[in-house]
LUMBA-130698 format. One record per residue: residue in three letters; chain; z, y, x of N, C-alpha, C, CB in turn. Coordinates in pm, 1 decimal, m for minus. Glycine has a CB too. Layout:
REM residues N
+------+-------+----------+----------+----------+----------+----------+----------+----------+----------+----------+----------+----------+----------+
: resn : chain :     n_c3 :     n_c2 :     n_c1 :    ca_c3 :    ca_c2 :    ca_c1 :     c_c3 :     c_c2 :     c_c1 :    cb_c3 :    cb_c2 :    cb_c1 :
+------+-------+----------+----------+----------+----------+----------+----------+----------+----------+----------+----------+----------+----------+
:  ALA :     A :        Z :        Y :        X :        Z :        Y :        X :        Z :        Y :        X :        Z :        Y :        X :
...
+------+-------+----------+----------+----------+----------+----------+----------+----------+----------+----------+----------+----------+----------+
REM end
This chain:
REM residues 100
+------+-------+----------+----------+----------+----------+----------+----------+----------+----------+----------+----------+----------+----------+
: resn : chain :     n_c3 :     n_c2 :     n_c1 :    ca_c3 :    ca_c2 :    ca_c1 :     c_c3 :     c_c2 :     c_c1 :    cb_c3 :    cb_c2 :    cb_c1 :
+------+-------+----------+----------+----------+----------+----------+----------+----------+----------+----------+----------+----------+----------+
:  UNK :     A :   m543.1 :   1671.2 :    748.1 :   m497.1 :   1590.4 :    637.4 :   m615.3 :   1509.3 :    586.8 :   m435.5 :   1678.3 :    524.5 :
:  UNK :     A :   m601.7 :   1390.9 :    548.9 :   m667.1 :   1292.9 :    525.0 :   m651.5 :   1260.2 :    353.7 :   m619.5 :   1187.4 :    625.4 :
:  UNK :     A :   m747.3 :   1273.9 :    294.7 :   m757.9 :   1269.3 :    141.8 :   m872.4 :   1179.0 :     90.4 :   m781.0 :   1414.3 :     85.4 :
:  UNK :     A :   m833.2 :   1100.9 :     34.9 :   m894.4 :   1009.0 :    m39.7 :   m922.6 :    967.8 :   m192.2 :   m850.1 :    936.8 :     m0.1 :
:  UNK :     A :  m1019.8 :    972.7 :   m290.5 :  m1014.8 :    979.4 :   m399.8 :  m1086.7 :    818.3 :   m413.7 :  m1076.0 :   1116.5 :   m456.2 :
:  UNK :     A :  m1013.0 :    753.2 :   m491.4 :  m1082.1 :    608.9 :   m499.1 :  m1078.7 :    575.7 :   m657.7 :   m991.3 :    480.7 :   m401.5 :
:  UNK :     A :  m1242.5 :    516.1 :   m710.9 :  m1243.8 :    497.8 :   m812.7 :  m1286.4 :    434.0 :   m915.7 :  m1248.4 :    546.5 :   m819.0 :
:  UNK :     A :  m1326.7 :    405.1 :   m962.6 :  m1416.0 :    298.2 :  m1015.8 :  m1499.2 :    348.1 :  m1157.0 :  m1318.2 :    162.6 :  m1047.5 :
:  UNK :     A :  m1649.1 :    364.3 :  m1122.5 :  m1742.0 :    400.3 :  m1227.8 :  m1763.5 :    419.0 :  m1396.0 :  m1807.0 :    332.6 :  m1202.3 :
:  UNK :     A :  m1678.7 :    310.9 :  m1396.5 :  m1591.5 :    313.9 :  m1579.7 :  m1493.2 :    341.3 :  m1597.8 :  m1566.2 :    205.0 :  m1661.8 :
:  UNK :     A :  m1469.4 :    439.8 :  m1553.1 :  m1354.9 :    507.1 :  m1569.7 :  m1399.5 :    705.1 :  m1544.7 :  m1236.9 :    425.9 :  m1443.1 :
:  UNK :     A :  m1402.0 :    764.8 :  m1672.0 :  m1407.3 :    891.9 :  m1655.8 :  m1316.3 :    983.7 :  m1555.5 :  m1393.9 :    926.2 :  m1771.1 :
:  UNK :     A :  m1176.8 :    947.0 :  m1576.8 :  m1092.2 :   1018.3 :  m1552.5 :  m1072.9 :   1061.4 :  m1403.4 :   m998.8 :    964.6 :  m1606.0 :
:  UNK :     A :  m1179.4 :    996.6 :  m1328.6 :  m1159.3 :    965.7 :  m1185.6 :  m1225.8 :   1154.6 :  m1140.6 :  m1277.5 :    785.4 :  m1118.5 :
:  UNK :     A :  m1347.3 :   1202.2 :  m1252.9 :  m1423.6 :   1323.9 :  m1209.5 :  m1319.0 :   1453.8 :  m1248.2 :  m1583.7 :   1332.0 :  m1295.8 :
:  UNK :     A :  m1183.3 :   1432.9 :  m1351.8 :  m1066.3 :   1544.2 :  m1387.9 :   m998.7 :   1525.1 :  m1271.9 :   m965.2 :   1524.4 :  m1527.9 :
:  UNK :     A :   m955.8 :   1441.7 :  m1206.7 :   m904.6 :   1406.7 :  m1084.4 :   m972.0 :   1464.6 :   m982.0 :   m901.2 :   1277.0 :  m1066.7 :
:  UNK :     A :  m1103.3 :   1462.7 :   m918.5 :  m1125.0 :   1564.2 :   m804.1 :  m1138.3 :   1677.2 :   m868.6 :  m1243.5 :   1543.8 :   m710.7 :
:  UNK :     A :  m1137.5 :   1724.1 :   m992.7 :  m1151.0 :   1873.7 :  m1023.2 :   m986.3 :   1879.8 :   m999.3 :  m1225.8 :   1928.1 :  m1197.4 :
:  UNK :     A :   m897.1 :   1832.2 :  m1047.8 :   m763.4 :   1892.6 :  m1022.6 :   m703.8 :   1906.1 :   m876.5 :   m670.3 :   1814.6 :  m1097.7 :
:  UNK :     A :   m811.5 :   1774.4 :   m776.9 :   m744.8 :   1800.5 :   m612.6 :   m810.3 :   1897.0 :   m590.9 :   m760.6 :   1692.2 :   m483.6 :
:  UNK :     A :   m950.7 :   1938.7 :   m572.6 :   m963.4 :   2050.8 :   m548.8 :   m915.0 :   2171.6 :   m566.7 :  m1025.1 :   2054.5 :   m566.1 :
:  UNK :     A :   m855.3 :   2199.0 :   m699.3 :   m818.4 :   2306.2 :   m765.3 :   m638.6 :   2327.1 :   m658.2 :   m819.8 :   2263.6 :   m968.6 :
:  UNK :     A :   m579.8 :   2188.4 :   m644.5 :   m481.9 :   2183.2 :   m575.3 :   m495.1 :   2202.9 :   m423.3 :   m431.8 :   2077.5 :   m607.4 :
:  UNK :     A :   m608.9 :   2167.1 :   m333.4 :   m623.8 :   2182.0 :   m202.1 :   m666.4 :   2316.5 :   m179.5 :   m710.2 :   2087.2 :   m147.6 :
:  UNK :     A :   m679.2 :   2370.3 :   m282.8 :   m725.2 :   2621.5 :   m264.1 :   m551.0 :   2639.5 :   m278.9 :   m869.3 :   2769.4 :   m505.4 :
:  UNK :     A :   m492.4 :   2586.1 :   m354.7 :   m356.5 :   2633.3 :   m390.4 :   m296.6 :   2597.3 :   m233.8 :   m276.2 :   2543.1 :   m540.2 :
:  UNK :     A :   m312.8 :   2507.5 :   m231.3 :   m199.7 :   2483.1 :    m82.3 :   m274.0 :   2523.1 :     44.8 :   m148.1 :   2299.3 :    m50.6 :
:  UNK :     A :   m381.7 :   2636.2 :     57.2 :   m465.9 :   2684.4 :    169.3 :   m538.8 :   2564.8 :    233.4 :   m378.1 :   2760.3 :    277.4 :
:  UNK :     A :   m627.3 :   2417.1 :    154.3 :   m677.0 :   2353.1 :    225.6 :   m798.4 :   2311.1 :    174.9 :   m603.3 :   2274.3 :    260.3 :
:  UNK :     A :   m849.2 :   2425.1 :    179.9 :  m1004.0 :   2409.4 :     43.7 :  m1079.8 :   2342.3 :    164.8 :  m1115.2 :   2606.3 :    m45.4 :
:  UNK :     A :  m1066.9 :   2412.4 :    224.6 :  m1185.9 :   2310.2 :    370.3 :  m1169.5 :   2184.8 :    388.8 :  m1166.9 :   2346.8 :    539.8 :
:  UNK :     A :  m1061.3 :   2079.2 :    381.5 :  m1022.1 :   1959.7 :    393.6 :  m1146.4 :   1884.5 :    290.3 :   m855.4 :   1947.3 :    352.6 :
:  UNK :     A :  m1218.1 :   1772.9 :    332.5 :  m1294.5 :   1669.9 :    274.8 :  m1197.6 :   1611.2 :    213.8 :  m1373.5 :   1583.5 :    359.3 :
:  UNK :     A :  m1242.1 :   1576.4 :     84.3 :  m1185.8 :   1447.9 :    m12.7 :  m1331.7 :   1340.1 :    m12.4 :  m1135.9 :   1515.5 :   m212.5 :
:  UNK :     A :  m1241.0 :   1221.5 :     37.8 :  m1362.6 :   1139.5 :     61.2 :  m1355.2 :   1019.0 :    m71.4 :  m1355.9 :   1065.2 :    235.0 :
:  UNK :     A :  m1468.2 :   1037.5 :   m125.8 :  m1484.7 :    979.1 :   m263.8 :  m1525.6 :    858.3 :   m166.7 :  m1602.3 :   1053.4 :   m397.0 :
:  UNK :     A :  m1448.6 :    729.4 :   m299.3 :  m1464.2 :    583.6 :   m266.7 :  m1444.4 :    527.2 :   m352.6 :  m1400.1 :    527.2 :   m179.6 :
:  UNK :     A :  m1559.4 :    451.4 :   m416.9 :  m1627.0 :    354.7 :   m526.2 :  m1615.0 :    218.5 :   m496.9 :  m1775.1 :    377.2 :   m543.9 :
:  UNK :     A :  m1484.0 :    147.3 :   m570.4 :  m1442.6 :     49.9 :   m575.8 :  m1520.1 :    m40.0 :   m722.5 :  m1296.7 :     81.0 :   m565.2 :
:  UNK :     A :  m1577.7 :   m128.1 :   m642.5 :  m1706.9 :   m217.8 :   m693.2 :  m1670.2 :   m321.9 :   m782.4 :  m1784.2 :   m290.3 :   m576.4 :
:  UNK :     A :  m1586.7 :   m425.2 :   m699.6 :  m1539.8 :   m519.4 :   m755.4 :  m1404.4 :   m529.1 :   m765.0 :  m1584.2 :   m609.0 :   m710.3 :
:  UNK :     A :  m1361.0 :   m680.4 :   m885.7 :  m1228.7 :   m691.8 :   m875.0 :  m1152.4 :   m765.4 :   m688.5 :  m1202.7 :   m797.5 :  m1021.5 :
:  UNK :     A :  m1235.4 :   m792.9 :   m671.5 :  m1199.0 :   m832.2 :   m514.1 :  m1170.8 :   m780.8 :   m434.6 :  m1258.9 :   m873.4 :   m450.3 :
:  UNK :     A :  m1311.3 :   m626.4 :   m442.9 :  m1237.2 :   m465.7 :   m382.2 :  m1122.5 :   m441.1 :   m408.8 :  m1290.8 :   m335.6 :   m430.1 :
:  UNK :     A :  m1071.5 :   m402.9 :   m512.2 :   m976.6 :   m368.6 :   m573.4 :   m835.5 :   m413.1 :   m512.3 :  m1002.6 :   m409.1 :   m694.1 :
:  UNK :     A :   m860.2 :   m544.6 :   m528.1 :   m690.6 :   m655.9 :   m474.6 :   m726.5 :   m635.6 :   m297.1 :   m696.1 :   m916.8 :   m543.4 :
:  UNK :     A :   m832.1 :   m590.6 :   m225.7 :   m833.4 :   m597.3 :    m97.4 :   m795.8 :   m468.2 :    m74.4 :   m952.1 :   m642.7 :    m36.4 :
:  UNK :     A :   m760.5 :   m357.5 :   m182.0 :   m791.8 :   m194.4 :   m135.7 :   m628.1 :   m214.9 :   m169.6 :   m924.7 :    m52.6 :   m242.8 :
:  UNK :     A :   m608.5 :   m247.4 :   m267.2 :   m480.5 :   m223.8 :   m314.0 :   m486.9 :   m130.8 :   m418.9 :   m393.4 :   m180.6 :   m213.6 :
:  UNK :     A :   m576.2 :   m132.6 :   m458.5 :   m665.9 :    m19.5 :   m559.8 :   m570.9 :    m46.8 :   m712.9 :   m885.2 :    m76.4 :   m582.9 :
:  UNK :     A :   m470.0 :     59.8 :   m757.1 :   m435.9 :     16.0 :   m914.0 :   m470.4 :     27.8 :  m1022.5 :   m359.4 :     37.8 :   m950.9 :
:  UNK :     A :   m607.8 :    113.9 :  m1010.3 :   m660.9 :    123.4 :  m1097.3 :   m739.2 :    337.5 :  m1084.9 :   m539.5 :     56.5 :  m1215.3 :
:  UNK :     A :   m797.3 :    363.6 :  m1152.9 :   m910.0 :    495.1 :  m1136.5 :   m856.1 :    591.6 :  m1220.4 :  m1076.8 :    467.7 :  m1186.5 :
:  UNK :     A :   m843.9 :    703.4 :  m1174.6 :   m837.9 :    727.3 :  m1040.2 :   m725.6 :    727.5 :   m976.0 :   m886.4 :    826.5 :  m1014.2 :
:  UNK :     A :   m717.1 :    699.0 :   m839.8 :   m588.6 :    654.7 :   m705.8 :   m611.7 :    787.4 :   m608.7 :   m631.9 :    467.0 :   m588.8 :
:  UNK :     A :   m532.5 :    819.7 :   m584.9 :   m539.3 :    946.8 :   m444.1 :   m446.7 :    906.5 :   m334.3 :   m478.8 :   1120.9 :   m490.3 :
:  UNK :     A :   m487.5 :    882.6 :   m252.5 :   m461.9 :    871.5 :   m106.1 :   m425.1 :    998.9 :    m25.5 :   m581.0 :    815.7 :    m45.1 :
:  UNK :     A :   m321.3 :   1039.8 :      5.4 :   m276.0 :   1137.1 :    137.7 :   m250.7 :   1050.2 :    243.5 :   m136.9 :   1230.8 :    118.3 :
:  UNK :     A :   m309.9 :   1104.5 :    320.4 :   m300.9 :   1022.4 :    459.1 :   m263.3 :    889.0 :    447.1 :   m202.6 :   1079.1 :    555.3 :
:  UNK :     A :   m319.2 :    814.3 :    400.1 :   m333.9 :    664.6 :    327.8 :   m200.6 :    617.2 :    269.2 :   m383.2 :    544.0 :    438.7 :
:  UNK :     A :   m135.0 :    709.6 :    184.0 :    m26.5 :    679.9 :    125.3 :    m61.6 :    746.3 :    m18.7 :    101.8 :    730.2 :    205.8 :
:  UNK :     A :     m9.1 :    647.1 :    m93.6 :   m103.3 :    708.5 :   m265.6 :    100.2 :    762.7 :   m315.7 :   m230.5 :    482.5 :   m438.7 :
:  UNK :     A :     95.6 :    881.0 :   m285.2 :    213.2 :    960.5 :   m319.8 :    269.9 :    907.7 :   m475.0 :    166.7 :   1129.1 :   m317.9 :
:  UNK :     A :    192.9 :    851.1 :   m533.6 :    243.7 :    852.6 :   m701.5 :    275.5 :    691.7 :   m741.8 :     97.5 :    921.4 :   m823.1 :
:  UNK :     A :    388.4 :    629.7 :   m718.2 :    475.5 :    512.5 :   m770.7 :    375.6 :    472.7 :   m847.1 :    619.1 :    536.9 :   m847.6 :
:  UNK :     A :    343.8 :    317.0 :   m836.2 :    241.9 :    234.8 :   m943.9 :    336.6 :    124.9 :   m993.6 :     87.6 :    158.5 :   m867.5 :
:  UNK :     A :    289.9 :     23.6 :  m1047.3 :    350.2 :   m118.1 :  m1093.6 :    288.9 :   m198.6 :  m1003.0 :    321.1 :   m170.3 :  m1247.7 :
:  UNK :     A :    215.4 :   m210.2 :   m900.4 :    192.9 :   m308.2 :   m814.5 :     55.4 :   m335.9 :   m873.5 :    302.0 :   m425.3 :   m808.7 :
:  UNK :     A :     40.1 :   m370.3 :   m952.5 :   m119.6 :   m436.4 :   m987.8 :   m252.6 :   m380.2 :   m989.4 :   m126.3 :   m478.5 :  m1110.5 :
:  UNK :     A :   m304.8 :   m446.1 :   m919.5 :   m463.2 :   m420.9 :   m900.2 :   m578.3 :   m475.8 :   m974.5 :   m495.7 :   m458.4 :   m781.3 :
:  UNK :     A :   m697.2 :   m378.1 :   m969.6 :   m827.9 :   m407.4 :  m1059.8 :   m857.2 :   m281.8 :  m1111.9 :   m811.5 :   m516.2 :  m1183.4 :
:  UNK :     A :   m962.5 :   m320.3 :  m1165.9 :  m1069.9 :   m237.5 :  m1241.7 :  m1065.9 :   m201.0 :  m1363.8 :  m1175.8 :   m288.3 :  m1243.5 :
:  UNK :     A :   m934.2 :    m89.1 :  m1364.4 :   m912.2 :     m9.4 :  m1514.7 :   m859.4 :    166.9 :  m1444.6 :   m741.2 :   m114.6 :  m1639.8 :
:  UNK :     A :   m888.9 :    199.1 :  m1598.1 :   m813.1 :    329.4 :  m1562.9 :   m671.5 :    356.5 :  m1565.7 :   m854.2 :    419.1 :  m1636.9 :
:  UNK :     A :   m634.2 :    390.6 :  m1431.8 :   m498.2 :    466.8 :  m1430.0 :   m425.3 :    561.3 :  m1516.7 :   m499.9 :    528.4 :  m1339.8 :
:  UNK :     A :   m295.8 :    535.8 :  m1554.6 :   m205.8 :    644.4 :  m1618.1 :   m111.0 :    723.5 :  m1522.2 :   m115.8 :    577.8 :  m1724.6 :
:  UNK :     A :    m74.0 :    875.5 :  m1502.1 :     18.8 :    893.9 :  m1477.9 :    105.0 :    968.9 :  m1554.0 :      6.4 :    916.9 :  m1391.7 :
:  UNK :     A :    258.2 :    949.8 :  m1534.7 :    331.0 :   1023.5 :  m1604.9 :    352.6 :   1154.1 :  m1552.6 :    436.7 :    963.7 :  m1626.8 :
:  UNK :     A :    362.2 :   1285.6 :  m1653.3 :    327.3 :   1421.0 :  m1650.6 :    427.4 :   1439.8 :  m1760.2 :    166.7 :   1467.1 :  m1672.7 :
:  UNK :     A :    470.1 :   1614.0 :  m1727.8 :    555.5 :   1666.0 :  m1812.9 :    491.5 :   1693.9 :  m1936.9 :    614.7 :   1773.9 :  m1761.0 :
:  UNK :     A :    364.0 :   1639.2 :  m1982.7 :    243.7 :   1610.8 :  m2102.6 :    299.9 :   1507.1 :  m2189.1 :     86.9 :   1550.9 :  m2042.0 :
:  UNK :     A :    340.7 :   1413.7 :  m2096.8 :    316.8 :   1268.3 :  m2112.2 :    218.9 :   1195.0 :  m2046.7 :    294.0 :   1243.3 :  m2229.1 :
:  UNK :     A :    161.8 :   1079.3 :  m2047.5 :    111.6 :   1008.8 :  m1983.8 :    m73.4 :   1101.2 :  m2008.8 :    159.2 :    842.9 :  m2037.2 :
:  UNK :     A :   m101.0 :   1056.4 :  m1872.4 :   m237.7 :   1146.7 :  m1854.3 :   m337.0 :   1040.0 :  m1734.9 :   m187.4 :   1340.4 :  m1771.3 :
:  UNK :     A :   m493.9 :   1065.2 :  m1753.1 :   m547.1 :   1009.5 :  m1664.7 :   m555.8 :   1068.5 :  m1563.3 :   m635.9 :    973.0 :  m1690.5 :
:  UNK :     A :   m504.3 :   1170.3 :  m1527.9 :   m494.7 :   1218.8 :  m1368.3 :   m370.0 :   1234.8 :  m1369.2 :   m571.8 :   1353.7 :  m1311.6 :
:  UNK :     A :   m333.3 :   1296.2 :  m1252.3 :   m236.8 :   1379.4 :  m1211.1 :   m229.5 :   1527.5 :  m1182.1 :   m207.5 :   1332.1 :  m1123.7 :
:  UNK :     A :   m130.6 :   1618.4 :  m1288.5 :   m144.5 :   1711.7 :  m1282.1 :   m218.4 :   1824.0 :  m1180.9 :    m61.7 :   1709.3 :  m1302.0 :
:  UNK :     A :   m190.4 :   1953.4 :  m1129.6 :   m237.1 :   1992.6 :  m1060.1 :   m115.7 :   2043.1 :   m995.4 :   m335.0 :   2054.5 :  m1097.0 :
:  UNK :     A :     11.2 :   2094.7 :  m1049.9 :     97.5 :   2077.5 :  m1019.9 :    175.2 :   1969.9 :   m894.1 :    110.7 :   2076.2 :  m1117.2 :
:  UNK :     A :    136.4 :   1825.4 :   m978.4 :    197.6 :   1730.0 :   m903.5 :    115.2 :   1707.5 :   m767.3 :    211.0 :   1603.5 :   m988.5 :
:  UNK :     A :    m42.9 :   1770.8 :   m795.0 :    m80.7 :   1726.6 :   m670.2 :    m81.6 :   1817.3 :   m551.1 :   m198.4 :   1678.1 :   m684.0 :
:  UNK :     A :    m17.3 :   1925.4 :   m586.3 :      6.8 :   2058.7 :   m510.5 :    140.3 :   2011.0 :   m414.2 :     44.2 :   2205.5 :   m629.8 :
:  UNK :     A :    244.3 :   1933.2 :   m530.3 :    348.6 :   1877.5 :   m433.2 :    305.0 :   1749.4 :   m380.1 :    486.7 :   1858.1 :   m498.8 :
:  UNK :     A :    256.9 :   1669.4 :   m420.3 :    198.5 :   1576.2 :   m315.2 :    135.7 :   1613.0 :   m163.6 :     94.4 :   1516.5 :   m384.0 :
:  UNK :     A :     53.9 :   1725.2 :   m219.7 :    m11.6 :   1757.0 :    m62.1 :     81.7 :   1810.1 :     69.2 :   m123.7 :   1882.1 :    m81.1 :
:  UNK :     A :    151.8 :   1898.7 :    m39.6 :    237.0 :   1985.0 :     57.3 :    382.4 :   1903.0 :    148.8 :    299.0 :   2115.0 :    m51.0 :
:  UNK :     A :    416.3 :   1767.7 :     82.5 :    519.5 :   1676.5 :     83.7 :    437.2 :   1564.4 :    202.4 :    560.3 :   1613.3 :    m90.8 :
:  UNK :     A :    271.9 :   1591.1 :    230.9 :    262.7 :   1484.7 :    304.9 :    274.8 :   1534.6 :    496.3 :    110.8 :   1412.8 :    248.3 :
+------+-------+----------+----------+----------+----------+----------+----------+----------+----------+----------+----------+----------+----------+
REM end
């Protein structure tokens, strides 16, 4: 499995995000799997990555979690049984992994 964490430097939320994939890749028996961190620079990166904003997770180059289409250099929201959050649960990313 192929995991990708992509993110952009002003944006905190991107470091609760690999603490929650990790915490999710021991849950689904795949603590050994690399998450390959990727630092999206510019707004040019961004519209060339398809990047919607920090932090984005990639399973096997499919970002499991519905966006609005738009790209650049802000932080991401997702919706959670919280309400809106800068990651994605640990929960949700337990079914993401296991769904890819």
């Amino acid at each position: 499995m192929n995991v990708a964490l992509l993110y952009f430097d002003g944006c905190p939320n991107w470091r609760l995000a690999q603490a929650r994939l990790r915490q999710a890749l021991t849950l689904v028996g795949r603590l050994d799997d690399a998450v390959d961190l990727v630092a999206v620079r510019t707004e040019e990166e961004a519209r060339e990555r398809g990047f919607p904003g920090s932090p984005t997770i990639r399973v096997n180059g499919r970002d499991p979690f519905p966006h609005g289409g738009t790209h650049g250099l802000a932080c991401r929201v997702y919706p959670t049984s919280e309400g809106l959050a800068g990651a994605p649960t640990v929960d949700q990313l337990v079914r993401a992994l296991t769904e890819a």
